[in-house]
N, C-alpha and C positions, 0 to 999 in steps of 0.2 A: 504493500500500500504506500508507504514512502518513498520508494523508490518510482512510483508511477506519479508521486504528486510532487516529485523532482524533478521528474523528466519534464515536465509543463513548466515547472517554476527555472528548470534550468535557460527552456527555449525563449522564455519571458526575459531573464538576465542577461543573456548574450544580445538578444535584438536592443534592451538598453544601454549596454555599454556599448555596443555597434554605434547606435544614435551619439551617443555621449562621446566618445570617439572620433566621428566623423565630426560630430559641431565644433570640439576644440581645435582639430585640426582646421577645418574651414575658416575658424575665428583668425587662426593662427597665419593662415593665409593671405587673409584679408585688411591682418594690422598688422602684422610683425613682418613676414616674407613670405610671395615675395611682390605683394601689388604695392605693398608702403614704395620698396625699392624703385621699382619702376613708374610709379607718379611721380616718385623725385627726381628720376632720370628727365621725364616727361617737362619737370618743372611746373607741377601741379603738386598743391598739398597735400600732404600725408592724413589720411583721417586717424585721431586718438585711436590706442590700442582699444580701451570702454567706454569710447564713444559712442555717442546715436548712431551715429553713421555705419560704424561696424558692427554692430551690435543687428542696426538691422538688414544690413547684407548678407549677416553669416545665417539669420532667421529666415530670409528670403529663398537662401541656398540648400538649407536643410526641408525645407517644406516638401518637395521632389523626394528627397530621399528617405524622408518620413514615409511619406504617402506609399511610396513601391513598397519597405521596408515594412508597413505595416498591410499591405496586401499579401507579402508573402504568407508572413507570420500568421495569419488568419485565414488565407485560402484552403487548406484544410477542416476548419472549422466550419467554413460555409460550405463546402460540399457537404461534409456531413449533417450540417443541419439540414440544407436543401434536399437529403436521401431520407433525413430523419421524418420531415414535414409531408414528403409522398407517403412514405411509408404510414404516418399516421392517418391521413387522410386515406389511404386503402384499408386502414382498419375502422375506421368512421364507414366505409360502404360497405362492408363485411368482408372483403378480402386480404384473409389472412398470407398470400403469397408470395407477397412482394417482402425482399430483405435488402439490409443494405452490405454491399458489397465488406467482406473481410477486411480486405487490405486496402488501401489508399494512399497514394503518394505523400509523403512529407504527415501522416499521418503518426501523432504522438504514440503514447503507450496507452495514455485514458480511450484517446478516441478508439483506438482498437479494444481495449477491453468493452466502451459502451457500444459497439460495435456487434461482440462477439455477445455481450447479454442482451442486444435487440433480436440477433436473428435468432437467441434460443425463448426468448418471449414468442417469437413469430411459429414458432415452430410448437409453443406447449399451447396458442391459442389453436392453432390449426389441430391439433389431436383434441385437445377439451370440443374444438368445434364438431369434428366427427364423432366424437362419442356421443355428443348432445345431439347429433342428426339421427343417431342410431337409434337414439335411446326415444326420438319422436318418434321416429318413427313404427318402433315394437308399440309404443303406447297407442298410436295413431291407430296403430293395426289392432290392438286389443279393443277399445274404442269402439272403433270399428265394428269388429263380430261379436260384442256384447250382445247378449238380447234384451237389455236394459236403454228403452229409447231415451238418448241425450239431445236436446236443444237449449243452446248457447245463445242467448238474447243481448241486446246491449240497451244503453237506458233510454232511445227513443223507441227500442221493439222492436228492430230490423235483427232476423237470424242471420248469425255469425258462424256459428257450425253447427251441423250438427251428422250424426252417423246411420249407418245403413238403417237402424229399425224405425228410427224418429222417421227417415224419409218415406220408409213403406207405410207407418200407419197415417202419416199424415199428405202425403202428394204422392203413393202409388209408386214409391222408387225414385221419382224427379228431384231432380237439389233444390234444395232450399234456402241456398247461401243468399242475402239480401232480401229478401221478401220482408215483410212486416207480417210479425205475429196475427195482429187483428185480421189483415186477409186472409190468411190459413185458416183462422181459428172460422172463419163464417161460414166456410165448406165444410167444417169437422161436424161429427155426431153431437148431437145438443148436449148431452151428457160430458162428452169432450170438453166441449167450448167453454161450459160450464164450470164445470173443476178446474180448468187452465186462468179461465177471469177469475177464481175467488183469490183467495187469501190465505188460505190454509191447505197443509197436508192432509191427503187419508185417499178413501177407495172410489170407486166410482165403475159403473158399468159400461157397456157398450158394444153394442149388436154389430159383429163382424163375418156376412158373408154366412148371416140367420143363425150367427150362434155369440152368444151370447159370451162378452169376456170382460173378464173384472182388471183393473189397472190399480194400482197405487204409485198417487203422483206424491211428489216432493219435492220443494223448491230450495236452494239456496243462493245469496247475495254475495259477492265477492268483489275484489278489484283486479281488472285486467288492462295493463300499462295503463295505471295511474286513471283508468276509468273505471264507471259502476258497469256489473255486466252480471244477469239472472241464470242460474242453471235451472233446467228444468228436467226432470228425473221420471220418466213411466215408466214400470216396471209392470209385465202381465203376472198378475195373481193366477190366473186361472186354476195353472194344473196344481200350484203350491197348495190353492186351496181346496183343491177335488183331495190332495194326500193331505191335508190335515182335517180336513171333516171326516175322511176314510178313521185316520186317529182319534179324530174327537167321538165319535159311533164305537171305534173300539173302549176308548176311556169312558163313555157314559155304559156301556156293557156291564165292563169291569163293576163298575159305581152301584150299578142297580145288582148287579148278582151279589156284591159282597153284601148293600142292606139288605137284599132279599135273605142270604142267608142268615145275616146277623137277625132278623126278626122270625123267621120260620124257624129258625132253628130253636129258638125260648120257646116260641107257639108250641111248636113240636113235644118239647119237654114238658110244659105247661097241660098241653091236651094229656099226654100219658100219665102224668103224677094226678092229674083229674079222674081220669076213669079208671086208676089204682085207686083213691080214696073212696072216690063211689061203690067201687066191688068191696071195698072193707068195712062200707057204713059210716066214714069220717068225715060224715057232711058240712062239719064246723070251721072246715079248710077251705070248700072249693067255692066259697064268694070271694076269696084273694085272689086263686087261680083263673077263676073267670076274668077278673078285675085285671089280673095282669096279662091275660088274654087281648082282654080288649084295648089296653093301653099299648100293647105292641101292634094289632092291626092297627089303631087312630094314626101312629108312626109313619106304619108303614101306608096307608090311605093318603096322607099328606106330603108325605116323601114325590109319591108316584103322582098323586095331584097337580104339583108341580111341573113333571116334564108334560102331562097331559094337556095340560094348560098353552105349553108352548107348541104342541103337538099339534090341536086341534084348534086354533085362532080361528072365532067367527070371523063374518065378513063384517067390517064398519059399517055403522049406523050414524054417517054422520047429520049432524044436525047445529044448530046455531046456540051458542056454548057464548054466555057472559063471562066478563074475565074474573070479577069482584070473587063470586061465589066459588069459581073453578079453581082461582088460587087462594082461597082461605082454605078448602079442604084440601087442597094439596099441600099446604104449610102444617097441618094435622097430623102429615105423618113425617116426613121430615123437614127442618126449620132450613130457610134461605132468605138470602138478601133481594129483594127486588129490583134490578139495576134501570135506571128510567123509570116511566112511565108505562103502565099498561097501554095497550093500543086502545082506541075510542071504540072504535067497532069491533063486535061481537067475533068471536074464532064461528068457523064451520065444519068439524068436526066429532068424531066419534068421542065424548068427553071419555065415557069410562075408560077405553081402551090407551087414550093420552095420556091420562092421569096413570094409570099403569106403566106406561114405557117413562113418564116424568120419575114416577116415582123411582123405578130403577137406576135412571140416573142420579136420582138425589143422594140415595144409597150410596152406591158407589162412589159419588163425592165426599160423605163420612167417612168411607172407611177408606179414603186416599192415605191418608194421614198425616194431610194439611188441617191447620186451624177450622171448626166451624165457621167463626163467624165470617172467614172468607165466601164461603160460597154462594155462588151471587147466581139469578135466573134472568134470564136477560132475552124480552119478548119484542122483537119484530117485523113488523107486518105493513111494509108501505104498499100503500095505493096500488092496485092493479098488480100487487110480484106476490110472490112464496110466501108464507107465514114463517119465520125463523124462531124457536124456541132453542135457547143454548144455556147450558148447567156449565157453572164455571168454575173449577178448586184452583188450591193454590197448593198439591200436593207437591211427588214428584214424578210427576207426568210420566207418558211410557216410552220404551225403545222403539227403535224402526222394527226389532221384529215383532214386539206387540203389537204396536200400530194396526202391522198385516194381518196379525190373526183375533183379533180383539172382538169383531163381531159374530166369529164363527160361533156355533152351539157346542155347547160343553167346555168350550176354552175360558181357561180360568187360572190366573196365577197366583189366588189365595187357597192356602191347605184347605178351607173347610169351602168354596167357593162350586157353585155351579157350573157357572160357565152360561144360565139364562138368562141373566139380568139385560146383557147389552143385546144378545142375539132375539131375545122377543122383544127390544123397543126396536129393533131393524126390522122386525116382521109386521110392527106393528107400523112404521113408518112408511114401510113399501105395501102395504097393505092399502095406507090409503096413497097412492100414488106416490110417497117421498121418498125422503131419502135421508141416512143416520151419519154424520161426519165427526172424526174426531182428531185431534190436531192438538200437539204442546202449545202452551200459551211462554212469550216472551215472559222471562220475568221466573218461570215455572208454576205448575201448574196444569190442567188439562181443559181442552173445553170441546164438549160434547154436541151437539147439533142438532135438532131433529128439526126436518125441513119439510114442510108440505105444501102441494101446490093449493092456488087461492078456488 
């Protein structure tokens, strides 16, 4: 390192005692011998050795020899800057190829080592770059043949990318790059268009080619070069959830065989120690047997009541349902916050069967376990659109993969839990034409949907 920061400070030294050099001889020239001599030949006066006069002849004379002197010394230096300044400006347009030459004439010891660590800069951007090509491109391609439709939005709505599945369910395989969401979205299935303008994650159906497929969308916000830009995420549910209803049938099986035999099996015992006391005259016992007879069938009556209940859902009866009266007995069985105002006009609706799918959601906002006095019910219903009824906790909301399975029957992620609570307010909501959503709330929390048309 000192020996390279010599070799500069040497070339620097020499060019000023060159200068230094040259100016005293030239002085020397000019006042002492030999132009003093020969003006006095001449018979013209002698200018003072530190006079003006020489002083600024010998300045006048040295300016030439400055000037070449200090283009030597620096001709080096502006090549390389001038290799330096291409060079960077091919890495400003992304090309990493350009180097600047090793060697150079009259080229120091710095400039050759800055030299030698520019073209191996050149050379680890040019690898980092291909690796970062490679590395697009394997993502590009995985992207690509996900079966997971990706659309890449930017913050006026024009698609930016997106990959093979988004382009088949949404324009038939055609690209999509530049288009504006809002025109895509007004050729898509109502149900589509729908989910894609709301607000929130969750499921949504949709009749593809007379058969019927279920989506779960999901959005997220990001920044891409220093801009806002939306992902939008459909993934088809369909077959995940034909295999987990196939599960949820096997686990409510499981569920009813084990109560079945946990009450048959007492019954059982109970009928036999009954018609042994009988045969032996010890009538004084079998009002308890009986007793506990019948407290295991009521069990089991109510147990099976329950999946019947979701089993067999009449058809709505809707009818024109005030709000005053509808949520004071709804507040009867579990306590909520009223957020806003009730709507003016009357719901039109099946009350009994709402008040039921409400009720299960209130429930399950209890036993989130978040705060009560969070939970807030929040009704509505503008002019002419959908009626919205949404139950709001402040638990800790669920995973993307409960998200997916959360409305299925029998799915349930509490030990003692059914699994019917949400899957008959979904039967009950599509029942009357709607539809059940459910979506994290910012902040945490969950909120619940149920949407019917007017």
């Amino acid at each position: 390192m000192l020996h390279r920061l010599n070799s500069l400070r040497m070339r620097l030294a020499l060019g000023l005692a060159t200068m230094g050099g040259a100016g005293l001889a030239l002085h020397a020239a000019l006042s002492v011998w030999p132009l003093p001599q020969l003006l006095k030949l001449a018979g013209h006066p002698t200018p003072a050795p530190w006079g003006g006069t020489a002083l600024t002849l010998t300045g006048l004379a040295l300016l030439p020899l400055a000037w070449w002197l200090a283009g030597t010394l620096t001709a080096p230096l502006s090549r390389l800057l001038r290799a330096l300044e291409g060079a960077v400006l091919s890495y400003h347009d992304g090309e990493f190829g350009s180097s600047v030459a090793a060697q150079a004439p009259g080229a120091s010891t710095e400039m050759l080592s800055l030299m030698r660590l520019h073209s191996e800069l050149g050379q680890a951007l040019r690898e980092q770059r291909q690796h970062l090509a490679q590395r697009e491109l394997l993502l590009d391609t995985v992207v690509q043949n996900t079966p997971v439709a990706l659309l890449l939005s930017d913050a006026s709505g024009h698609v930016v990318y997106t990959n093979i599945a988004a382009r088949q369910l949404l324009a038939e395989g055609r690209s999509l790059q530049g288009s504006h969401l809002d025109r895509l979205l007004e050729r898509a299935p109502a149900a589509l268009r729908e989910a894609m303008e709301g607000g929130e994650d969750g499921l949504f159906s949709v009749d593809i080619e007379g058969t019927e497929e279920r989506f779960h969308l999901s959005r997220r916000q990001f920044q891409l070069q220093g801009r806002p830009h939306r992902l939008h995420l459909l993934r088809r549910m369909t077959r995940e959830l034909s295999r987990q209803e196939v599960a949820s049938w096997k686990r409510v099986i499981r569920v009813i065989s084990h109560e079945l035999n946990n009450s048959l099996a007492p019954i059982s015992s109970l009928s036999h120690s009954g018609a042994e006391l009988a045969r032996r005259g010890q009538t004084e016992r079998l009002p308890q047997v009986f007793a506990s007879i019948g407290e295991r069938a009521a069990h089991l009556h109510d147990f099976l009541s329950g999946y019947a209940q979701f089993a067999k859902l009449p058809a709505p009866q809707p009818g024109v349902v005030a709000w005053a009266p509808f949520l004071e007995r709804l507040a009867a069985h579990y306590a909520f916050v009223l957020e806003g105002e009730a709507p003016t006009d009357p719901g039109r609706f099946d009350a009994a069967q709402i008040e039921q799918a409400l009720i299960n959601l209130l429930k399950n906002a209890h036993e989130s376990g978040g705060n009560p006095a969070d939970i807030r019910l929040q009704i509505q219903s503008p002019r002419g659109r959908e009626l919205r009824l949404e139950v709001l906790d402040r638990g800790p909301g669920m995973s993307e993969t409960v998200l997916a399975q959360a409305l299925l029957p029998f799915y349930s992620t509490k030990r003692s839990g059914t699994g019917l609570g949400l899957a008959l307010a979904r039967e009950i909501a599509e029942a009357h034409g709607g539809r059940i959503t459910l979506a994290n709330r910012s902040g945490g929390g969950l909120g619940v949907s149920l949407i019917l048309p007017r």
